[in-house]
Each structure stands twice: as structure tokens, then as C-alpha cells.
C-alpha positions as CSV (number, residue, x, y, z in Angstrom):
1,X,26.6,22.3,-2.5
2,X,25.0,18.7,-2.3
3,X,25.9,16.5,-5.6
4,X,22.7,15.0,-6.6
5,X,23.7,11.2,-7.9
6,X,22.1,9.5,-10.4
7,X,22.3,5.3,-11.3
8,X,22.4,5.2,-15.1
9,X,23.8,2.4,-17.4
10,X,27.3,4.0,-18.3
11,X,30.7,3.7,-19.3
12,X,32.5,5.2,-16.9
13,X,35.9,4.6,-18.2
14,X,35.3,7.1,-20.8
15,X,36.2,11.3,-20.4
16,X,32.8,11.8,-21.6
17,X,29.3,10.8,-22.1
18,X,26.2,11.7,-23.6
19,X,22.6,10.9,-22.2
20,X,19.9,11.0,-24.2
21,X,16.8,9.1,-22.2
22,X,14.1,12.0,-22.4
23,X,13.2,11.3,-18.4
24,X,16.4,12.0,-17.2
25,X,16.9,15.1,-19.2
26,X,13.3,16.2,-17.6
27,X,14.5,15.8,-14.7
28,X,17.9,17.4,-14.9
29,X,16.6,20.6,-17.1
30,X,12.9,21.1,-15.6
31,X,12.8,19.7,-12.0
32,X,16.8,20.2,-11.3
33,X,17.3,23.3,-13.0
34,X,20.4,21.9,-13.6
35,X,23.0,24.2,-16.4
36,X,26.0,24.1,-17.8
37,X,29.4,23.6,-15.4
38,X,27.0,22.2,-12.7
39,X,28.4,19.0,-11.0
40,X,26.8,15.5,-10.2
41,X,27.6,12.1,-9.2
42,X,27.1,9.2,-11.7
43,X,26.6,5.3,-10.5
44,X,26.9,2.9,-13.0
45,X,25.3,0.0,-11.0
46,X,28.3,-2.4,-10.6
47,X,30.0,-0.1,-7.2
48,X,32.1,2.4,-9.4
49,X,31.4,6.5,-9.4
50,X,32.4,9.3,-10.9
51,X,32.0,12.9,-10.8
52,X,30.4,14.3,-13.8
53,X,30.4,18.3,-15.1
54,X,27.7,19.4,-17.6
55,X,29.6,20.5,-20.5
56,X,26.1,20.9,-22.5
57,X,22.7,20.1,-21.9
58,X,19.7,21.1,-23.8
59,X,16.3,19.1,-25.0
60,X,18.2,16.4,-27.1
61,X,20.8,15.3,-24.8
62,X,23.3,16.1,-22.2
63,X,27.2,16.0,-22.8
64,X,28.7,15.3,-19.6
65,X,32.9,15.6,-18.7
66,X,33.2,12.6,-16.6
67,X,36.7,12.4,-14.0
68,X,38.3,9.1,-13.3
69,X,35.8,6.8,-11.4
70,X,36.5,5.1,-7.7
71,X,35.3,2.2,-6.7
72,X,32.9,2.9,-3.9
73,X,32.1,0.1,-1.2
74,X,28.7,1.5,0.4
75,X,27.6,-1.8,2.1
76,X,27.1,-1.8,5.7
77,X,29.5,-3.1,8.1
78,X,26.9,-3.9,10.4
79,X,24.2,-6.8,9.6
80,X,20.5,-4.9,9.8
81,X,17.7,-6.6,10.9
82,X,14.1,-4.9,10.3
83,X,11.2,-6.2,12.3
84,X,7.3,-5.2,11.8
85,X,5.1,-4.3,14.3
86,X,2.2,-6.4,14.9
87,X,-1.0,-5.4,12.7
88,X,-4.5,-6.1,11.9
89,X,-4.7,-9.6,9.6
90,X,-6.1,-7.2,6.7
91,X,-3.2,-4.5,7.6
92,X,-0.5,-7.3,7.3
93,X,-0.7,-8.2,3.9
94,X,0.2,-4.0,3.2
95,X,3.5,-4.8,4.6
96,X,4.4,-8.2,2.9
């Protein structure tokens, strides 16, 4: 089963959180379909994960069980260069 994962502003130190932000709960109960004991990833933006197990999720929030985060280092080793093809002066300005 694929772990969606999901860049919120978190603690992830603690055993458990609760998310409240009416978008992402949307998204997790109407689009996701997600319910109770399902798993997902959680970013908090500064590199660290951690897996996260719905303990309860409803309209006004969701409480999440939250194991012990990693630090995750997802930078290429390679450097990437991305070049644009070239386009029609009033195509151009789409790109840049």
C-alpha cells in the first residue's frame, strides 16, 4: 500500500498530533477516503519524517499517533541541469 505524505507545520517530536486546518481534513476524509488505523507519512519541512496512524478523524480534526521521526536526506547526489527548448518570442515568456 503506497503512504501518501503530506508537508504540514508540526511537531514531530511529540507521540501525537492533532490537525485541524479544514483543507487538509477535506482532503484526507472526502478525496482520500482516508479512516481510522490508516497510515501516512508526515514532513515537517526542515528534512525530518515520520510515520503517522489515524487514531481519529472526523469533521473537526484529526488525532494522529505519530512514531519516532528520521531525518531524511532527499537531495540529489547528482547536479541537474534543465534546459528549454527554443520557442516562439510570445511562447517564451510562458516558460520564464
Amino acid at each position: 500500500m503506497k503512504l501518501h505524505r503530506f508537508i504540514l507545520k508540526i511537531n514531530l517530536e511529540q507521540p501525537s498530533a492533532l490537525v485541524v486546518d479544514p483543507e487538509i481534513l477535506g482532503q484526507w476524509r472526502n478525496v482520500l477516503r482516508f479512516k481510522v488505523g490508516d497510515r501516512i507519512t508526515l514532513c515537517d519541512g526542515q528534512g525530518r519524517e515520520a510515520i503517522a496512524t489515524f487514531e481519529s478523524l472526523n469533521k473537526d480534526g484529526a488525532k494522529l499517533g505519530l512514531d519516532r521521526p528520521i531525518q531524511i536526506d532527499r537531495e540529489p547526489s547528482r547536479e541537474i541541469i534543465l534546459y528549454c527548448a527554443i520557442l516562439k518570442r510570445e511562447n517564451f515568456e510562458m516558460v520564464a
